[in-house]
Every structure is written in C-alpha cells, then in structure tokens.
C-alpha positions in Angstrom: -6.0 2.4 6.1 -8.6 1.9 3.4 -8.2 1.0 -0.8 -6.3 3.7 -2.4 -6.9 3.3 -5.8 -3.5 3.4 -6.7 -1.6 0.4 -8.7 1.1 -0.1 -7.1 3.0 -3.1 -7.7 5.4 -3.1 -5.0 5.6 -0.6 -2.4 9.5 0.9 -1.7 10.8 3.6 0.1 12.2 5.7 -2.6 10.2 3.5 -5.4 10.8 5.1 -8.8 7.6 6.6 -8.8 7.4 8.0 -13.2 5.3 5.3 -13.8 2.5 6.0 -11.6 -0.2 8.8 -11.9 -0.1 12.0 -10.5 -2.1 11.4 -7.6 -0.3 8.4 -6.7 3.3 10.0 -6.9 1.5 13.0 -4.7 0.9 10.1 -2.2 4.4 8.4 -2.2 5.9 12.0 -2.3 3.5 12.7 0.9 4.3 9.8 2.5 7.9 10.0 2.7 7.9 13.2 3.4 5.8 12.3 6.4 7.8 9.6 7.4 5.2 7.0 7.0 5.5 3.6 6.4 3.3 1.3 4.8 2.2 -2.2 5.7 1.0 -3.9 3.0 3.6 -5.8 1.2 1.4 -8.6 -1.2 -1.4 -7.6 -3.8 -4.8 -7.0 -2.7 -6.5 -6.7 -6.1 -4.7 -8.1 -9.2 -1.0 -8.0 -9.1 -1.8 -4.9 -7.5 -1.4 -3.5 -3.7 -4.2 -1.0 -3.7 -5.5 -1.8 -0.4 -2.9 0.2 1.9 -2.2 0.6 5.9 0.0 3.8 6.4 1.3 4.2 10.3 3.7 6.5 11.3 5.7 3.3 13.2 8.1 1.5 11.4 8.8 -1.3 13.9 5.1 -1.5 14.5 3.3 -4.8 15.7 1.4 -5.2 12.1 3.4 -8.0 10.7 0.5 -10.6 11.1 -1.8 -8.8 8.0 -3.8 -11.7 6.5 -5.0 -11.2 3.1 -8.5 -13.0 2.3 -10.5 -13.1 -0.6 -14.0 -14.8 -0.3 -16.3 -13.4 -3.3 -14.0 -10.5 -4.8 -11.7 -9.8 -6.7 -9.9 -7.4 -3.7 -8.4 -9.1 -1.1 -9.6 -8.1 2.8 -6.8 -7.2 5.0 -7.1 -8.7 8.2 
C-alpha cells in the first residue's frame, strides 16, 4: 500500500492503459499479470486515485477503506 504517483482516474481490470505513463502501464501490466487486485476505488488526491492498496485477494475483507483529508490535499486511507 503506499501513494504511487500514478494518475489514475479509475482503476479497471483491463483499463485502457495509452493514456498513462510508462511507469504506470508497467504497474497495471505488473499487476494483472500478478493477479492483484486493488482496493482503492475513490480519488485520494484530485480527481486522482494515487494512493493504492494492491492484495493478492479479491474477495478480501477491505471494503470499509475510509478516505480522510484533514490538512492536505491527499486523502488518508483508513
């Protein structure tokens, strides 16, 4: 888990990935590979969800993620 740096604006399996950078595709490309899911589905900074948590378990228990925001412009995942 951790912020990414990446702009994504939604995050979908098989998300047409052209219009992100290289790095970022690398990731996505990575990830599905991998069979990792990720967790985060609203924007932590922006209209942005750079803030990510990848687990290997798609069913997993993480559907209670908070998003809070008390002096920043990124959101805390809680």
């Amino acid at each position: 888990m951790g912020d990414f740096n990446y702009a994504f604006v939604q995050w979908l399996p098989g998300q047409n990935v052209d219009r992100l950078s290289n790095d970022a595709t690398k990731f996505c490309e990575w990830s599905d590979d991998n069979f990792l899911v990720q967790h985060v589905t609203s924007p932590t900074r922006k209209n942005a969800i750079s803030d990510l948590i990848v687990t290997d378990e798609p069913d997993s228990k993480l559907t209670d993620l908070d998003l809070w925001s008390p002096t920043s412009d990124h959101k805390t995942v809680k």
